[in-house]
C-alpha positions as CSV (number, residue, x, y, z in Angstrom):
1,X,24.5,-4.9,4.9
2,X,20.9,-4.3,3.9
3,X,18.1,-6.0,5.4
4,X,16.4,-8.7,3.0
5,X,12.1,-7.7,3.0
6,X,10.0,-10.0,5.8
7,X,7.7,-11.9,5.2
8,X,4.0,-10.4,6.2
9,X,1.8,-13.2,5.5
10,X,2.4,-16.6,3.5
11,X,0.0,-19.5,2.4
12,X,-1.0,-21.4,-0.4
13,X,-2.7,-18.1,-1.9
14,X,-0.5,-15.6,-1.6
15,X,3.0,-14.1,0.1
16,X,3.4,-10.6,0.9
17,X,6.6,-9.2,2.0
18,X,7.3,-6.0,3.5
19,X,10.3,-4.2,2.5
20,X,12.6,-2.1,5.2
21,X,12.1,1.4,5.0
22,X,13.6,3.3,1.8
23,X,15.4,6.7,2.8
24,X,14.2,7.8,-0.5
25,X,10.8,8.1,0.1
26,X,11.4,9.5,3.6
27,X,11.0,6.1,5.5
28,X,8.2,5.0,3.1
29,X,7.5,0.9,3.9
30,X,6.8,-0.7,0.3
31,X,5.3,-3.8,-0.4
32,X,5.2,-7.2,-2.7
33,X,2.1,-9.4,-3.2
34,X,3.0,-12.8,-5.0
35,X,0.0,-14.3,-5.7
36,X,-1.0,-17.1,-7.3
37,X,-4.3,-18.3,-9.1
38,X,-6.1,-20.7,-7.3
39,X,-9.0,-23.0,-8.2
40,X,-10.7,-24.6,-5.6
41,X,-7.6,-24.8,-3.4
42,X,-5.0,-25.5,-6.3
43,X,-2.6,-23.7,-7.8
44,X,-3.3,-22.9,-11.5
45,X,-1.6,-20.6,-13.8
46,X,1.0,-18.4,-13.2
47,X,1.7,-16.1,-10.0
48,X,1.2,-11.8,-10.2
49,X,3.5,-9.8,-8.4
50,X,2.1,-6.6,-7.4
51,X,4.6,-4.2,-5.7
52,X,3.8,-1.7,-3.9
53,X,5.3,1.4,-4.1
54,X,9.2,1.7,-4.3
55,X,11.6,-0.1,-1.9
56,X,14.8,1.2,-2.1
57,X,16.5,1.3,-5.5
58,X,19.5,-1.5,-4.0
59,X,21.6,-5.0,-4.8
60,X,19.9,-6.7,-2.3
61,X,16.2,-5.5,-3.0
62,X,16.7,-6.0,-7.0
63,X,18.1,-9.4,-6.3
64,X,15.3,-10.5,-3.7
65,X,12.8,-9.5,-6.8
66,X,14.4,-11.4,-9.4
67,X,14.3,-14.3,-7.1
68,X,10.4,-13.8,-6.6
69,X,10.0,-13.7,-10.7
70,X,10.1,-9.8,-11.2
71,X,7.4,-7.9,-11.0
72,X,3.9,-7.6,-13.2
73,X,2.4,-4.4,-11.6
74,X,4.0,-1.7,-9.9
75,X,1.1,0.8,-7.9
76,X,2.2,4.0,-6.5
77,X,-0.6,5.1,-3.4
78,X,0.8,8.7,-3.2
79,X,3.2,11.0,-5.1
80,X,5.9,10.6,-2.3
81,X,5.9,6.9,-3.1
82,X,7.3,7.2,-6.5
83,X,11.4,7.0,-5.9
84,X,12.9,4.8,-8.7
85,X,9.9,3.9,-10.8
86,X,11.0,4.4,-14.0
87,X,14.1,2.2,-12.8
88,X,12.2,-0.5,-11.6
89,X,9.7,-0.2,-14.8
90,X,13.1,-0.5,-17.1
91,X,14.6,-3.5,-14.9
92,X,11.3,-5.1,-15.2
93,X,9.3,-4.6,-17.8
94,X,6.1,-3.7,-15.5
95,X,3.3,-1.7,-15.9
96,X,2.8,0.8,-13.5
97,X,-0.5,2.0,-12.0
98,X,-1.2,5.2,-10.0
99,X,-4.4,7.6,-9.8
100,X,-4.8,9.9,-12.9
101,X,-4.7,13.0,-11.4
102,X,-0.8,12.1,-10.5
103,X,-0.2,10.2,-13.6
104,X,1.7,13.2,-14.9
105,X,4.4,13.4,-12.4
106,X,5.9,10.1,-14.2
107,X,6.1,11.8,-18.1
108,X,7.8,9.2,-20.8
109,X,6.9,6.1,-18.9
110,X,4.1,3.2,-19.7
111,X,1.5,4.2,-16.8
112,X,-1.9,3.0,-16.2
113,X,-4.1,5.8,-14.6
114,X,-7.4,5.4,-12.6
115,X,-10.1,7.1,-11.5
116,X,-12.3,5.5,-8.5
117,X,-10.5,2.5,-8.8
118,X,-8.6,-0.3,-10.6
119,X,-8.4,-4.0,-10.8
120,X,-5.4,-6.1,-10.6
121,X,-6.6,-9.4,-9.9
122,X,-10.0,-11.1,-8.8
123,X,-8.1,-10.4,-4.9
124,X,-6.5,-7.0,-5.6
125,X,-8.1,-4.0,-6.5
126,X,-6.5,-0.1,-5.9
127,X,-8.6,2.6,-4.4
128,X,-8.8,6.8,-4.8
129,X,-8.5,7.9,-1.3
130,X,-7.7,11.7,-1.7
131,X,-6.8,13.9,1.2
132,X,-3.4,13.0,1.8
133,X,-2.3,13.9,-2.0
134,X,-4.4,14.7,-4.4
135,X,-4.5,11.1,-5.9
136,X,-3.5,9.6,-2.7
137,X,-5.0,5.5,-2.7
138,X,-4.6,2.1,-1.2
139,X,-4.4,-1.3,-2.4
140,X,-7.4,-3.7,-1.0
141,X,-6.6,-7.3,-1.0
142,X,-9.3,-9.6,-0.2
143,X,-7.7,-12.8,0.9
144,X,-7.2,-13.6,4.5
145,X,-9.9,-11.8,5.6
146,X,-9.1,-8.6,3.8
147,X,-5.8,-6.5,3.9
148,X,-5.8,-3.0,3.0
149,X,-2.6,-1.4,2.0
150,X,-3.1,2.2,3.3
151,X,0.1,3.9,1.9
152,X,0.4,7.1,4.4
153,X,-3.4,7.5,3.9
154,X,-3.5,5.8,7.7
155,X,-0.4,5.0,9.2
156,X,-0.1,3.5,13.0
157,X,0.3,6.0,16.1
158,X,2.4,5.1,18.6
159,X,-0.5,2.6,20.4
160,X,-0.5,0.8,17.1
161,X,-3.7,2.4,16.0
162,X,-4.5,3.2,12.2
163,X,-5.0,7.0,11.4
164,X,-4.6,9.8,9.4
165,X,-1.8,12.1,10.3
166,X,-1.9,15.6,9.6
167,X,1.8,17.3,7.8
168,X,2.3,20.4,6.8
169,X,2.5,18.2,2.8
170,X,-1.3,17.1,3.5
171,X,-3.2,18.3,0.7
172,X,-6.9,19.1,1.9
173,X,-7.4,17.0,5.6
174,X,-11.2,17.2,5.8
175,X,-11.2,15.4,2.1
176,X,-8.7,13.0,4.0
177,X,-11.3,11.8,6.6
178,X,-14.1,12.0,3.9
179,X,-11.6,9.2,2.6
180,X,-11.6,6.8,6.0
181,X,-15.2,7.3,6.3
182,X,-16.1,5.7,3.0
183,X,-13.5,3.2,4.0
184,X,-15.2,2.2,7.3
185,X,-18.7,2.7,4.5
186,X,-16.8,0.1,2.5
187,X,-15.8,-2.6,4.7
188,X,-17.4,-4.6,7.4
189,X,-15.4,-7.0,10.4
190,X,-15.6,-10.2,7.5
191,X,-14.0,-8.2,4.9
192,X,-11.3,-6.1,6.6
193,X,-8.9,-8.3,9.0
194,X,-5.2,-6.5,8.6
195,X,-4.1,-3.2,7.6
196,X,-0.2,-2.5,6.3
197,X,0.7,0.8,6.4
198,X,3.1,2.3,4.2
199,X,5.4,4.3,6.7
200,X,5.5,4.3,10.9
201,X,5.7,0.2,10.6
202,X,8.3,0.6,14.3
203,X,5.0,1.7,16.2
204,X,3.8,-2.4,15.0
205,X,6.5,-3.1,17.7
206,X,7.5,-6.5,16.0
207,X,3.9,-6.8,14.6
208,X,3.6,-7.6,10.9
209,X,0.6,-5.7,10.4
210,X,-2.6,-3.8,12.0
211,X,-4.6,-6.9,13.7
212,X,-8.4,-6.4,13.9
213,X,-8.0,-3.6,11.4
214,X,-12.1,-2.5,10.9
215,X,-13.0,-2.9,14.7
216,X,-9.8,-0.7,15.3
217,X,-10.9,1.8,12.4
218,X,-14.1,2.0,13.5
219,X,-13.2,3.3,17.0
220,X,-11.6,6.5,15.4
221,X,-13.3,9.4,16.4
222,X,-13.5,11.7,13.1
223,X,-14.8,14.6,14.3
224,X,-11.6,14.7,17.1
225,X,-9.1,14.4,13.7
226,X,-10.5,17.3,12.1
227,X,-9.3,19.3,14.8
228,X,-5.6,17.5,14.6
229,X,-2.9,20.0,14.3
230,X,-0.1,19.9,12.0
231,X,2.8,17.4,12.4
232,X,6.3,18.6,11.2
């Protein structure tokens, strides 16, 4: 039987869950973000759900996001990451966001392209970060400390560190650490806390996410990475 997603992170704000890895997308890890509008501590309005890439197109994944209230915005960090969109657009009624320059790989479906970036919601906003694809980005969320969604932008090594990896699909590497530099540029300690990557989520070992996830950026050594040979 399937595995039902985990929860990532739950509180009054927000609850992210973390889907098990879809065969589809080679392993890819997807995401939901249910949050709801707060004022001054209270919940107000109604919730957004944000997924996060695709999960895998199944029973028990459609039924856990009917139970959540469906989904509002469906965001696509990387043209591997797109799987059963247009199902998940058609079960749901979403809108779906991705960067412009891989809008067209979705033809006859209701898409919201981007350039630099995008805004969700006042906590969620979505992020070019080229290198990886061509429109490769992630999804910053700025509760908690700040949680960046990295899709396979930076993904954990096997000491549970965030980097960029190398494939022989990588579209042009040195614009991929241009990428995690104007990340680290972005961010500071207060404003980036935990990182969830989008694929490699067993080298967490049990972990929910990246833990200190700007000191731990920070520490990668750039110039080292641009000399990174290819991964099969």
């Amino acid at each position: 039987m399937s595995k039902k997603p985990r929860v990532v992170l739950d509180d009054q704000a927000n609850t992210i869950f973390a889907f098990p890895p879809n065969r589809d997308t080679l392993g890819s890890t997807a995401y939901l973000i249910v949050e709801n509008q707060m004022v001054e501590n209270q919940t107000v309005g109604n919730q957004t759900n944000l997924l996060i890439d695709c999960p895998a197109w199944e029973e028990v994944n459609q039924a856990f996001l009917q139970e959540q209230g469906g989904i509002q915005w469906l965001l696509i960090t990387h043209r591997g990451g797109l799987a059963k969109a247009r199902e998940i657009q058609q079960a749901f009624n979403c809108r779906i966001a991705i960067q412009e320059q891989e809008a067209y790989l979705l033809p006859g479906l209701e898409v919201t392209s981007f350039h630099q970036t995008f805004r969700f919601t006042p906590h969620s906003e979505a992020i070019w970060t080229p290198g990886h694809t061509p429109g490769s980005s992630c999804l910053y969320h700025s509760t908690n400390g700040g949680i960046l969604f990295t899709g396979r932008h930076l993904l954990p090594n096997q000491s549970g560190n965030p980097v960029p990896l190398k494939t022989a699909k990588t579209f042009h590497w040195p614009r991929q650490l241009r990428s995690v530099q104007a990340l680290r540029d972005r961010f500071t300690p207060e404003t980036l806390n935990l990182i969830c990557p989008g694929a490699n989520t067993g080298f967490l070992r049990g972990e929910r996410a990246i833990a200190d996830a700007y000191q731990r950026l920070s520490q990668l050594d750039l110039t080292a990475c641009l000399e990174q040979k290819v991964l099969l």
